[in-house]
C-alpha positions as CSV (number, residue, x, y, z in Angstrom):
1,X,-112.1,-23.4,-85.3
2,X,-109.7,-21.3,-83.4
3,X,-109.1,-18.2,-82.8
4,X,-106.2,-15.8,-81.8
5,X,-106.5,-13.0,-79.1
6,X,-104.3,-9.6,-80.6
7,X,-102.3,-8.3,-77.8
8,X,-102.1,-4.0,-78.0
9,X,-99.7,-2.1,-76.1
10,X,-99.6,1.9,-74.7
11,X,-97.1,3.8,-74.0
12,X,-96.5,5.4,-70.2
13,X,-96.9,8.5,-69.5
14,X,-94.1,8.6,-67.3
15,X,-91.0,6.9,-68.9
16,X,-92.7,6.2,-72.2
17,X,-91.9,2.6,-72.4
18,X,-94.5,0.3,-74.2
19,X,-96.9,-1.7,-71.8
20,X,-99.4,-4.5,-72.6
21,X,-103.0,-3.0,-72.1
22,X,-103.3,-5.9,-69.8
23,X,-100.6,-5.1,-67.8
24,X,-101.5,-3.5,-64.1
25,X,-98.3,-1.3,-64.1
26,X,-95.7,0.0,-66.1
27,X,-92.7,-2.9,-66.8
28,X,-90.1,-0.2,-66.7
29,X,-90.8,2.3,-63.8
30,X,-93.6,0.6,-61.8
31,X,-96.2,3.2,-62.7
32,X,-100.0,1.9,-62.6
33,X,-101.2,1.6,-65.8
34,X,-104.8,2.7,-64.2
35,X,-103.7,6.1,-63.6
36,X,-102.4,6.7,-67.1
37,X,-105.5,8.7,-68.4
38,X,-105.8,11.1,-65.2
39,X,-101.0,11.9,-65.8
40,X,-102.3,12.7,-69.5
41,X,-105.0,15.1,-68.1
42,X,-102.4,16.7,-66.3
43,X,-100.0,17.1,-69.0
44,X,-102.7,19.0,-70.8
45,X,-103.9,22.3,-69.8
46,X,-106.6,22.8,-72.2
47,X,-108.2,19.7,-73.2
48,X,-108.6,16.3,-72.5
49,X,-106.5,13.6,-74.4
50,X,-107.3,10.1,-75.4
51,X,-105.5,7.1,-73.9
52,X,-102.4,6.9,-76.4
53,X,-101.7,4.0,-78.1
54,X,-98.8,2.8,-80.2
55,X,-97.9,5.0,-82.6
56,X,-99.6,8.2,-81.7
57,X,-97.7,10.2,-78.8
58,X,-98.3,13.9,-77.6
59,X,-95.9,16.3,-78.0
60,X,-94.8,19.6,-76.1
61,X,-94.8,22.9,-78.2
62,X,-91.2,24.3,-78.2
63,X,-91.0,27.2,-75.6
64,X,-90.2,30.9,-77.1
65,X,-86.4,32.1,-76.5
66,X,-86.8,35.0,-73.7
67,X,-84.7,37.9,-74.8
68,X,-81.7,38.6,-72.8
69,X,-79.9,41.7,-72.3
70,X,-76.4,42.6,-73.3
71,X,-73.7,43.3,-71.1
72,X,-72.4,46.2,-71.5
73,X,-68.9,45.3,-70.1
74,X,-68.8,42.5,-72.1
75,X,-69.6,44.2,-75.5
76,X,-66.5,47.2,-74.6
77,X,-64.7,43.8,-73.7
78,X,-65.2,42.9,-77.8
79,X,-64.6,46.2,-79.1
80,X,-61.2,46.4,-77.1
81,X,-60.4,42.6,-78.3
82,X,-60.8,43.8,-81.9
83,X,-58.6,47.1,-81.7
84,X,-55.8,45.1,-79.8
85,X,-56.0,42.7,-82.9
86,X,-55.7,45.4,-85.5
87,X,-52.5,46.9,-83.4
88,X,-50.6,44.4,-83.0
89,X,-50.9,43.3,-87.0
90,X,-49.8,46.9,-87.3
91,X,-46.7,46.6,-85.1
92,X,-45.8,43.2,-86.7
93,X,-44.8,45.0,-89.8
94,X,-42.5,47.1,-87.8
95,X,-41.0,44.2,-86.9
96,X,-41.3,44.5,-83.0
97,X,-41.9,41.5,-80.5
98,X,-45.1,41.0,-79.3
99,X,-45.0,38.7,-76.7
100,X,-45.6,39.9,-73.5
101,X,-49.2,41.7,-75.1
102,X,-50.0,37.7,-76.1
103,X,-49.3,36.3,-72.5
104,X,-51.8,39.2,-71.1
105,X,-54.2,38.6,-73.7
106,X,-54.8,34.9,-72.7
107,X,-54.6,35.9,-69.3
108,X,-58.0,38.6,-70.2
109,X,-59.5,35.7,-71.5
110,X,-59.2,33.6,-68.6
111,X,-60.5,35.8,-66.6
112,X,-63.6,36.4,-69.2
113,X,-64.2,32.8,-68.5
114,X,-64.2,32.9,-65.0
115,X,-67.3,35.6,-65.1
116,X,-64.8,38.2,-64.2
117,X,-65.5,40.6,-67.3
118,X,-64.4,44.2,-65.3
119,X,-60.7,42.7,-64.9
120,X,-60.7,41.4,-68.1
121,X,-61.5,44.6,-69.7
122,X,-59.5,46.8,-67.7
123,X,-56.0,43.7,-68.6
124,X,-57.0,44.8,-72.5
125,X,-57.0,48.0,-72.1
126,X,-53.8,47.9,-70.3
127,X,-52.1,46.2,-72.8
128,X,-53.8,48.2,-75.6
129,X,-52.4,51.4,-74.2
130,X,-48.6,49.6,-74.3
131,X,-49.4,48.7,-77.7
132,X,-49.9,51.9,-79.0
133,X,-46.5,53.2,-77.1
134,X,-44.7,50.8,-78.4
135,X,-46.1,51.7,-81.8
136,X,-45.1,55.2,-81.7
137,X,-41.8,54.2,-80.6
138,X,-41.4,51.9,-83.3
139,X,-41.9,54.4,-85.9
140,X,-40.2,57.0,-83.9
141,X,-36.6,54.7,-84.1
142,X,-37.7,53.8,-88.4
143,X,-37.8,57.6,-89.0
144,X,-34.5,58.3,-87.2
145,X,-33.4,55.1,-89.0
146,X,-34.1,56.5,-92.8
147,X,-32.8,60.3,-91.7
148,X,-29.5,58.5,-90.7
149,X,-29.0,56.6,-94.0
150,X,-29.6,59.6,-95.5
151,X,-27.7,61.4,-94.4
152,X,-24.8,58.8,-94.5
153,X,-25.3,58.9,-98.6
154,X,-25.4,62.0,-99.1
155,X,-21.6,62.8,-97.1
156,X,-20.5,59.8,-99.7
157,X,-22.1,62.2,-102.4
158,X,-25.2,60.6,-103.2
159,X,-27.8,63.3,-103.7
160,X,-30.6,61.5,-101.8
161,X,-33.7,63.1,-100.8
162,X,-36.5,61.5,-98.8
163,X,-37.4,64.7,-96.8
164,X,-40.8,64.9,-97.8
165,X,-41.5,61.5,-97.2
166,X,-40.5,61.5,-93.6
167,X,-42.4,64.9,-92.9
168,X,-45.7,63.4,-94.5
169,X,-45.1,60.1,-91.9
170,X,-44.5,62.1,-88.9
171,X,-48.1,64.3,-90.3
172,X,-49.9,60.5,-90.5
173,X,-48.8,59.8,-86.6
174,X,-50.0,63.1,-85.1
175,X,-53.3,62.8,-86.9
176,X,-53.7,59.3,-85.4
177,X,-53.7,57.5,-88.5
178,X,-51.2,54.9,-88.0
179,X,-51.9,52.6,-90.6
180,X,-51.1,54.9,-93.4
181,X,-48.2,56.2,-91.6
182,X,-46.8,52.2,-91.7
183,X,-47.7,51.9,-95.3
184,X,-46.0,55.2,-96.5
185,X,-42.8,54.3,-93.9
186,X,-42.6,50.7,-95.5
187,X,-42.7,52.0,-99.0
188,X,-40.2,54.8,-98.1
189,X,-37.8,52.6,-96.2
190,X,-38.2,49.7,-99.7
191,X,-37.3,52.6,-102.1
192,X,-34.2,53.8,-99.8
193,X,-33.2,50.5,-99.7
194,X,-32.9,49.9,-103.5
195,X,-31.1,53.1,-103.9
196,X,-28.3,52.0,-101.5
197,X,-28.0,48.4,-103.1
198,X,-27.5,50.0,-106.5
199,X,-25.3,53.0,-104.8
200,X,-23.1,49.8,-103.1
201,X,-22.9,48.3,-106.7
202,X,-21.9,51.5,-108.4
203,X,-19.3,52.5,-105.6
204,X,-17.7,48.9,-106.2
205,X,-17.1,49.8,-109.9
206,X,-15.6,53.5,-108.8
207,X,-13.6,51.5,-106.5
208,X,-11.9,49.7,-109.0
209,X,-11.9,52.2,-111.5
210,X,-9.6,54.3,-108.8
211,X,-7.5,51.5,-108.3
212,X,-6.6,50.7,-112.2
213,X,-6.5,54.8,-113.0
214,X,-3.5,54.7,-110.5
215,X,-2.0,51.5,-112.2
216,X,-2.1,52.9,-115.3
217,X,-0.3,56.5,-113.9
218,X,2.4,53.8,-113.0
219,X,2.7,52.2,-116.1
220,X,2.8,55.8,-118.4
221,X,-1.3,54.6,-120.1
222,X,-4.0,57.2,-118.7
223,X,-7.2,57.1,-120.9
224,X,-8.5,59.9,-121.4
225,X,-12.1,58.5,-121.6
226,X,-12.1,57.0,-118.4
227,X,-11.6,60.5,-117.0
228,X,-14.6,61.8,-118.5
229,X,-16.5,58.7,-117.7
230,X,-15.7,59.4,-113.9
231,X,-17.1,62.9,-114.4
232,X,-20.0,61.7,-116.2
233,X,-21.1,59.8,-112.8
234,X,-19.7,62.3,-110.5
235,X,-22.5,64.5,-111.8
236,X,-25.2,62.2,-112.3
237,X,-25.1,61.6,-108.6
238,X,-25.1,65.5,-107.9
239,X,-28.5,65.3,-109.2
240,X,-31.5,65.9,-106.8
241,X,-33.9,63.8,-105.9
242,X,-31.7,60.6,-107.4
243,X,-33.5,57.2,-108.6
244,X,-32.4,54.2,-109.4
245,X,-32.8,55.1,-113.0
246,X,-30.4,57.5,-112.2
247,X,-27.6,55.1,-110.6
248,X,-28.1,52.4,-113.5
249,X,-27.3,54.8,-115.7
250,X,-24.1,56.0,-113.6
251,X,-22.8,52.2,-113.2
252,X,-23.3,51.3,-117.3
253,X,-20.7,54.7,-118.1
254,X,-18.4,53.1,-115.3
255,X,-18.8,49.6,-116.5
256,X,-17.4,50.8,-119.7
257,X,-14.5,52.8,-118.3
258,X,-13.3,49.9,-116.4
259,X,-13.7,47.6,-119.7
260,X,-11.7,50.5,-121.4
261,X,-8.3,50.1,-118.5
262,X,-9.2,46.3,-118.1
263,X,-8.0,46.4,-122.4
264,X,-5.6,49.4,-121.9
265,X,-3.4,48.2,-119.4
266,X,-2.0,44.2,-119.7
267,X,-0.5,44.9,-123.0
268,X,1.3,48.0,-121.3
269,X,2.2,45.9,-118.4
270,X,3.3,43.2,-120.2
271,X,5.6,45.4,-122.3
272,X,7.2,46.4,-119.8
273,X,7.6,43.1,-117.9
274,X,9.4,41.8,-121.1
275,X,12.5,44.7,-120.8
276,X,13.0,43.8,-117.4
277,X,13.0,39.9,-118.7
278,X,15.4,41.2,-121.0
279,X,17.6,43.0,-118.5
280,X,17.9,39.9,-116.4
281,X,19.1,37.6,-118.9
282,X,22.4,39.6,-118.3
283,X,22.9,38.1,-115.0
284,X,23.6,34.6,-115.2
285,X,21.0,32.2,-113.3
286,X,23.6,31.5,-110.1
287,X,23.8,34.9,-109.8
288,X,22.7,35.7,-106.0
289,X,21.7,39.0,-106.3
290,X,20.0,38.7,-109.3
291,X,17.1,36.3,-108.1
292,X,14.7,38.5,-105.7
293,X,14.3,40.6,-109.1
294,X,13.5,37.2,-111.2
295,X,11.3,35.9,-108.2
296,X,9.4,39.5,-108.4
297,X,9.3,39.0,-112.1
298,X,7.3,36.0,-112.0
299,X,5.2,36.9,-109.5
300,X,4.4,40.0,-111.3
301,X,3.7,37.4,-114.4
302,X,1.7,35.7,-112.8
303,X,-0.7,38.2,-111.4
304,X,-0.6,39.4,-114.8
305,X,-2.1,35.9,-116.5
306,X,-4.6,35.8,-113.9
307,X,-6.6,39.4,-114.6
308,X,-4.9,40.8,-111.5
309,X,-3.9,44.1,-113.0
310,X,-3.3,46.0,-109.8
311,X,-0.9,43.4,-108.1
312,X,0.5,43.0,-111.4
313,X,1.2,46.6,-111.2
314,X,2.5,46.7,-107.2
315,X,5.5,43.8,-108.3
316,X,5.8,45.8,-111.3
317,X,6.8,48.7,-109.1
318,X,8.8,46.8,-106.9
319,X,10.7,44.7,-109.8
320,X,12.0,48.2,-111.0
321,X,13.6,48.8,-107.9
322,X,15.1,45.4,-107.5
323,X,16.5,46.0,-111.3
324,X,17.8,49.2,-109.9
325,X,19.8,48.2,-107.3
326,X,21.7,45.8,-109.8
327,X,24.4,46.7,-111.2
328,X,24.6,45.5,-115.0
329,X,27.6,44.0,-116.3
330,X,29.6,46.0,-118.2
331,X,30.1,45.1,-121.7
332,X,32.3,42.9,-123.7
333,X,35.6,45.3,-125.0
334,X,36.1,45.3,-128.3
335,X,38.9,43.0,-129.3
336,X,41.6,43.7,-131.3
337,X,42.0,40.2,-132.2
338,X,41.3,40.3,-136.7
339,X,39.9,36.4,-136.2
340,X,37.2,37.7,-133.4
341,X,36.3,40.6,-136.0
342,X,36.0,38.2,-138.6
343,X,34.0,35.7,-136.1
344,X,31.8,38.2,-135.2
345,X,31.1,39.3,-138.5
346,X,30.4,36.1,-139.8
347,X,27.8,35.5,-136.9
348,X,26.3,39.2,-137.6
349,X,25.5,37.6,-142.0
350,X,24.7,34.6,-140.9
351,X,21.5,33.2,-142.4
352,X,18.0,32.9,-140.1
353,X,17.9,29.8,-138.6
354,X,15.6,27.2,-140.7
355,X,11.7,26.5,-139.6
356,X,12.4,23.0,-140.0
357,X,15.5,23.5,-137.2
358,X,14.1,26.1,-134.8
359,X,10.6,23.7,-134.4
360,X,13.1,21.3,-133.4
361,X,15.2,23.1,-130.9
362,X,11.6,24.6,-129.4
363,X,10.0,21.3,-129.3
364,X,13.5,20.2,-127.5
365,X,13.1,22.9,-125.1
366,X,9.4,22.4,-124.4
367,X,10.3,18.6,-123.8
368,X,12.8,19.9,-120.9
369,X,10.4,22.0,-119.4
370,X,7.6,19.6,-119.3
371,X,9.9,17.2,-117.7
372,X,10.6,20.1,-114.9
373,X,7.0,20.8,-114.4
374,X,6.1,17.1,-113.7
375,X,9.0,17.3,-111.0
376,X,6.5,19.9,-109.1
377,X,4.3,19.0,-106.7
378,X,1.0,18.2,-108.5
379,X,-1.1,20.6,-105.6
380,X,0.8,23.8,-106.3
381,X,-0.1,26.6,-107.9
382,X,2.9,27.2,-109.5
383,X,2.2,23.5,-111.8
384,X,-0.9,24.4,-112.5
385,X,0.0,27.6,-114.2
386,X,2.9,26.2,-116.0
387,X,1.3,23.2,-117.3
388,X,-0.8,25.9,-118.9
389,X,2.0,27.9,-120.3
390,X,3.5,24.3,-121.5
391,X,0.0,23.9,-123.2
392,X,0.0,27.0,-124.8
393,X,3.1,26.8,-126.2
394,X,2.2,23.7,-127.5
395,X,-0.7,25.1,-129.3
396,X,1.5,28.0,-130.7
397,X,4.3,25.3,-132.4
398,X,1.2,23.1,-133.7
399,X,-0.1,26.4,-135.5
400,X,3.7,27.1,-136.1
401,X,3.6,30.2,-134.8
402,X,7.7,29.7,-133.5
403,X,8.3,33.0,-132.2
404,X,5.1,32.8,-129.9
405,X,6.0,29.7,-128.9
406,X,9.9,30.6,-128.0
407,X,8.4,33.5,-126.0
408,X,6.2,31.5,-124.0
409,X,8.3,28.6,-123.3
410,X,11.0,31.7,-122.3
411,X,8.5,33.2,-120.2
412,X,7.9,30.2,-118.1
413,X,11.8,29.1,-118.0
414,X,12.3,32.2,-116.1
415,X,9.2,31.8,-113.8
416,X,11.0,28.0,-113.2
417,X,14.1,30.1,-112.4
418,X,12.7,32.5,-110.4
419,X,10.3,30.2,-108.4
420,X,12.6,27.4,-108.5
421,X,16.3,28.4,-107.9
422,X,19.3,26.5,-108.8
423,X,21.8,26.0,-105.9
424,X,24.8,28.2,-106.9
């Protein structure tokens, strides 16, 4: 029978590695495996140990953390860190750069590290100090800022009043309280600002309200409502303490007055624009002198088409002149002749021309001045808007509104004429 001899192994003291009882010294660092009990003895202060074997292995107790003391340079180092923080978030939303306070800030820190803490609190308090200037002047230049736009609405007669706002910020600063002097600036400066977006608004409509008030002077058509409209807002805006209630109210009464001119004035214009049409058809079209007046005309048309009622109104003015300086032709004498009396009398009874007839001499004549408006160059303006006035006639004679169309297809003959002049 046979038998097998179970190897054990320990553990050394020194390194730890695991060692054949058998073995005279350690495999790993060449300790002597004889000398393990008396290391253990000296490893324990209190008691003896037992030779360790696989599996069991003593362990030191963990030592107590000692207590250290604060700095107290590096805990005002902290406190300054964290009031440089809460500055320069104030200052960001006064919109001023902060960039130079950021490259000293790193620089603090690099000297924290370096064990320097003194220099490193006396580069934070540095740039704390600035901070705070600059923060004062900040506000200082928004104050001034709001007192000037203020003031710059109220010469345009804007009753604006933020008075009491601005002494209540300047009160927040000299008590030290900076963040509640930002917050009521920024909600001062936010409310200003919507009044003078709305103010720019209803200024545009008083604007053009001026400008069609003196086109209608030119063509004889005031409205009298649109004067009281403009009164209406004149003394809405004379009103203290104005809101922005206050101005949407003012621009909906001048929104209507301008609708009121904007419907008042094109038929007056256009009125007006068909006697002069009227008074040139008694030049003939080689007539020189005649054709600034027709050129004038159609400009003065065109404007007209487009919503453009005061340049439709400044070639209006000029047109009269240029009508003035002609000199009409006198008219036919009356003849003595019994078969002209007769003629013309015959011509005076004669019978309206037939639907059936005048459709055809219109459609004729739109045919002619289709064929001219293809003859322009396809990029010009002056196409564009008479293909339109071809189209529209074209609508009128399919709804067989014939004297519509003959005025339209007129209308654009002479604008041809005009634009287009014959050589004489």
């Amino acid at each position: 029978m046979s038998s097998t001899l179970a190897s054990s192994t320990s553990d050394c003291p020194v390194c730890e590695a695991e060692n054949p009882t058998t073995a005279t010294s350690c495999g790993t660092c060449g300790y002597p495996t004889g000398l393990a009990v008396d290391a253990l003895r000296g490893l324990s202060d209190t008691e003896a140990v037992a030779v360790p074997t696989s599996g069991t292995r003593p362990k030191a107790p963990p030592a107590a953390p000692r207590p250290v003391a604060r700095d107290p340079t590096a805990e005002q180092v902290e406190k300054t860190a964290h009031e440089l923080d809460r500055t320069l978030r104030l200052i960001s939303r006064l919109g001023v750069a902060t960039a130079d306070v950021t490259v000293e800030l790193h620089q603090a820190a690099l000297t924290q590290a370096d064990g320097r803490t003194v220099e490193a609190l006396s580069l934070l308090r540095s740039a704390l100090a600035r901070l705070h200037q600059a923060t004062n002047d900040a506000l200082g230049r928004r104050l001034r800022s709001l007192e000037e736009r203020e003031g710059a609405m109220r010469t345009e007669g804007v009753a604006v009043s933020i008075g009491s706002d601005i002494v209540r910020i300047r009160a927040e600063v000299d008590a030290g309280r900076p963040e509640q002097a930002i917050d009521r600036l920024i909600a001062t400066d936010e409310q200003l600002g919507r009044i003078e977006t709305d103010w720019k608004g209803l200024k545009g409509l008083l604007r053009q309200i001026d400008r069609l008030r003196d086109s209608a002077e030119v063509v004889g058509r005031p409205v009298a409502e649109v004067e009281e409209s403009v009164e209406q807002v004149k003394a809405l805006l004379a009103q203290p303490d104005l809101s922005t209630e206050t101005l949407d109210e003012g621009a909906q009464i001048a929104a209507r007055a301008l609708m009121l001119l904007n419907e008042a004035l094109p038929p007056a214009i256009e009125q007006e624009l068909d006697r002069h049409a009227q008074a040139l058809e008694a030049f003939p079209l080689d007539h020189a002198p005649a054709r600034p007046a027709r050129a004038v005309h159609a400009e003065a048309t065109r404007h007209l088409r487009r919503g453009k009622l005061v340049e439709a109104t400044t070639r209006l003015r000029e047109l009269r002149v240029a009508i003035n300086e002609l000199k009409l032709p006198e008219p036919a004498p009356e003849s003595s002749d019994p078969g002209a009396e007769s003629a013309a009398e015959a011509s005076a009874s004669a019978e309206p021309e037939p639907a059936e007839k005048a459709l055809g001499r219109l459609l004729t004549k739109a045919r002619g001045l289709a064929a001219r408006v293809r003859s322009l160059p396809s990029d010009s303006e002056l196409a564009y808007e008479a293909a339109g006035e071809i189209r529209r006639a074209t609508e009128q004679l399919r709804a067989r509104k014939l004297e519509d169309a003959d005025a339209t297809l007129s209308r654009l003959m002479r604008t041809l004429e005009a634009e287009v002049p014959q050589e004489p």
